[in-house]
N, C-alpha and C positions, 0 to 999 in steps of 0.2 A: 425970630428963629424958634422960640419956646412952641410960640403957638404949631411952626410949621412942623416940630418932632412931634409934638401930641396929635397931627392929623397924621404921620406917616406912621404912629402906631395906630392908630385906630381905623389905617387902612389895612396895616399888616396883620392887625387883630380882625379885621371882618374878612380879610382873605383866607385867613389860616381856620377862622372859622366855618366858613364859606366852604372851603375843601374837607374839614373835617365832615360835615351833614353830609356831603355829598358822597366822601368814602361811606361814611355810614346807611348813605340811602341807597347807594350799589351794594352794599353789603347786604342788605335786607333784602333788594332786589333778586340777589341772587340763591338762596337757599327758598324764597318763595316760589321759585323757576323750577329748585331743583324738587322741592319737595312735590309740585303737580307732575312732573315724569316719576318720579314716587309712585304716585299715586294712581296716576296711569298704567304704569309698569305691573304693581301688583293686581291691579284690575284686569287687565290682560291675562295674567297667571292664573286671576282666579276663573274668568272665563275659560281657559283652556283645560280642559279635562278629557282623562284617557281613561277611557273603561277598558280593562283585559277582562276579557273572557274565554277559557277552557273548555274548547267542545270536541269531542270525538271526530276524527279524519274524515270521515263517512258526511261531516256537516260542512267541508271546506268550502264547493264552489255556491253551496245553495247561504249558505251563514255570509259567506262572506258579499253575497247580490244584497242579502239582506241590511247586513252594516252600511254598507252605502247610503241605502235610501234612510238608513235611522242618522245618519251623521250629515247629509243635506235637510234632511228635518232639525237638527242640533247644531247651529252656529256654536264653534268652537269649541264641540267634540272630536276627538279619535276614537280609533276602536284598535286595541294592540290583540288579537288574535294570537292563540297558541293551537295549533292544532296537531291532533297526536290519540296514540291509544287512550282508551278509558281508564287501564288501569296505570300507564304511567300516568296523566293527568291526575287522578287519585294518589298516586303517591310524590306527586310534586306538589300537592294541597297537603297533601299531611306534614311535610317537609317545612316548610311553610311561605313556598311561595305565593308573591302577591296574584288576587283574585277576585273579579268581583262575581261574576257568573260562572258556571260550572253545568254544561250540558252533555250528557253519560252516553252512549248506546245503547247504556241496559242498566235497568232498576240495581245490578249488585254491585257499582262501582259507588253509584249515589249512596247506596243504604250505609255500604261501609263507612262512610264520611258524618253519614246524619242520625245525631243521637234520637230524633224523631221519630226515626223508622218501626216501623210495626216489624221488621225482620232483619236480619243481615248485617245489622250494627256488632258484628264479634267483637271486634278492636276497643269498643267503646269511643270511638273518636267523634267530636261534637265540632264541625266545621261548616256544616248547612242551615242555613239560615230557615228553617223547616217551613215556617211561613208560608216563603215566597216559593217554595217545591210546584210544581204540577207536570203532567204529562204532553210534551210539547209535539211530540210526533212519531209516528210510527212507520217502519219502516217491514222489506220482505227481506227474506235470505234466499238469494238465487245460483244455480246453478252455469256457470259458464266456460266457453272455452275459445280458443283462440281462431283467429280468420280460418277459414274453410274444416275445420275441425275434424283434425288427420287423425283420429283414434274413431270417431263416431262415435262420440258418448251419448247417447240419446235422450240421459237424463237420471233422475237422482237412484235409479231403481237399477240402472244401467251401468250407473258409475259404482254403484254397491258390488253389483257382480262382476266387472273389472278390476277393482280393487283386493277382491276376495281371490281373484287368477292372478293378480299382479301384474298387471298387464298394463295399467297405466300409472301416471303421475298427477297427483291429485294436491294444488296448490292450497291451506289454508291458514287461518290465523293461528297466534301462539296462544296456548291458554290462558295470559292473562287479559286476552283480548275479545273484548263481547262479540267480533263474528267468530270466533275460533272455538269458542266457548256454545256456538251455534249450532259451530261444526261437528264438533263433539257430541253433539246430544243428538246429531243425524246419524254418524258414524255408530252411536249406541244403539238406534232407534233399529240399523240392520244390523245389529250384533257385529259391530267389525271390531278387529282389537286395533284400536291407532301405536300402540307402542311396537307390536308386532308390523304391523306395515308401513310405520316409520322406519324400523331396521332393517325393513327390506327394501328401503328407496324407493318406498311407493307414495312417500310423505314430506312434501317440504313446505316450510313454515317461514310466513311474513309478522316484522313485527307490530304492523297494524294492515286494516285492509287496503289501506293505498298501495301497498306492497305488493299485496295479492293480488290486486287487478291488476300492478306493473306485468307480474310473472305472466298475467294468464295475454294478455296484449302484444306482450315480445313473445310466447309461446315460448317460454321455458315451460310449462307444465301442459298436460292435456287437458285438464280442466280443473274449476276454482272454484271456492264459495265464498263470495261473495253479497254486498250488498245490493238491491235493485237500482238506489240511487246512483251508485257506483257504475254499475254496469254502465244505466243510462248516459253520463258522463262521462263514459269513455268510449261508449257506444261499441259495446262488447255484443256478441250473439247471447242472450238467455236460453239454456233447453228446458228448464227447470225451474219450479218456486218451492219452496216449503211448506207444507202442510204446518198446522198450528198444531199439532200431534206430532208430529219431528221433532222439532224446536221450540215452540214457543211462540209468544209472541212479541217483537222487535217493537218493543217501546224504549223512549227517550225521555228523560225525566231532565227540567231544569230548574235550575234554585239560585239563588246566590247566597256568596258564601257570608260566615258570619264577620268574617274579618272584612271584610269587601272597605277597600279605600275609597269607594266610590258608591255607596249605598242608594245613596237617592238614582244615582243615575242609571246602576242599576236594576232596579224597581223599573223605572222608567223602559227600559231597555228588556225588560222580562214582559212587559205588557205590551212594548210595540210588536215582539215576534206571538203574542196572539192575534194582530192583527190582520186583514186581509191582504196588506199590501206582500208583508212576512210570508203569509199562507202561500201566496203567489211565487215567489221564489221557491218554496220546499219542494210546490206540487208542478212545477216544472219539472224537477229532475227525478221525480216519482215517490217523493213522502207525502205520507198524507196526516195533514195537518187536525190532531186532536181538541186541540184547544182553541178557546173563541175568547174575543175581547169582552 
């Protein structure tokens, strides 16, 4: 009998042994299991990355052909687009929303932003990575009006002396908007007073140029200034372009910014739109592409 207790403990001792390694080998088992979806999981994360970029309305349909081809070239990129006026996107950077690129319609949206600037930095605000700056494309400022064009505006010389009789309605951007800011310097360039033929509802005002082409396409106005690219995209009539003595000349400056969550991929994403493929897309819808890779 002695003998037969000392075997049934030292079967219930290799049993209870027996289960204890085994709880403890599933034990082990299982935080090794969890800790590779761990580790999977955050490697997934870190492959996924979203570049926002801040570009003038004027760049929606040609920026946005471009993102495409940059994010089939980049497993496990996005591109979170904001598109909008230049000078609210300037003042949603100053604010401090997140950003990694920032493409203007016009040198004064940039300069304000960038302590680099050889001009136009009044504010003193230091938010462009000065760097990575260059001139990505340039664009025209046109003249346009709506299907069959009931007033017969025949063009920028045309719309001046209509305006001056008051006799038409002349759609354009608000001043803190680089076509509006275009417009301006046309309306100056034939001595017109815009505040005067504002008050006389000879002037009505988009708060960027998507607006303005909406107006001039529904024919709420007799005619619009707008941009080429614009036009072309919505396949508006042009009567008109602007002399470089009007206006100026319609460049695009891109940088990213200094705070950019997304640095590298940025960089990255500032060198593919000087490529040909980028070039391709701009000079579709009628920009012509300054910069080369």
């Amino acid at each position: 009998m002695a003998g037969l207790c000392i075997t049934r403990r030292s079967f219930v001792s290799a049993a209870v042994l027996a289960a204890g390694l085994g709880l403890t080998a599933c034990g082990g088992t299982q935080p090794q299991s969890t800790g590779s979806a761990a580790t999977a999981g955050a490697t997934s994360t870190a492959e996924a990355r979203t570049l926002t970029v801040f570009a003038a309305a004027s760049l929606t349909d040609a920026l946005t052909d471009a993102g495409d081809l940059f994010k089939a070239a980049n497993d496990g990129v996005d591109i979170s687009f904001n598109f909008d006026s230049s000078g609210t996107l300037k003042t949603q950077i100053q604010e401090g929303a997140d950003c990694d690129v920032f493409i203007s319609a016009g040198q004064k949206q940039m300069n304000q932003l960038d302590a680099g600037a050889s001009s136009g930095n009044d504010e003193g605000l230091d938010f462009i990575n000065h760097d990575t700056r260059f001139d990505i494309l340039e664009n025209k400022v046109t003249l346009c009006v709506p299907e069959g064009n009931p007033k017969a505006v025949q063009g920028f010389d045309d719309m001046a002396k209509k305006l001056q009789a008051h006799n038409i309605l002349l759609g354009m951007g608000n001043s803190d908007v680089p076509v509006g800011q275009y417009t301006q310097k046309i309306l100056a360039y034939y001595n017109l007073d815009e505040a005067e033929l504002a008050n006389a509802g000879c002037i009505t005002y988009g708060t960027n140029v998507k607006e303005v082409t909406s107006q001039v396409s529904e024919a709420a106005v007799d005619c619009g200034v707008i941009y080429k690219t614009d036009a072309t995209s919505a396949s508006l009539t042009m009567v008109d372009e602007a002399t470089e003595e009007m206006c100026g000349r319609v460049v695009y400056p891109a940088a990213a910014t200094k705070n950019a969550p997304q640095p590298e991929l940025a960089t990255s994403f500032l060198d593919f739109l000087k490529a040909k493929d980028a070039s391709d897309c701009f000079e579709k819808v009628g920009f012509t592409p300054l910069a080369e890779a």
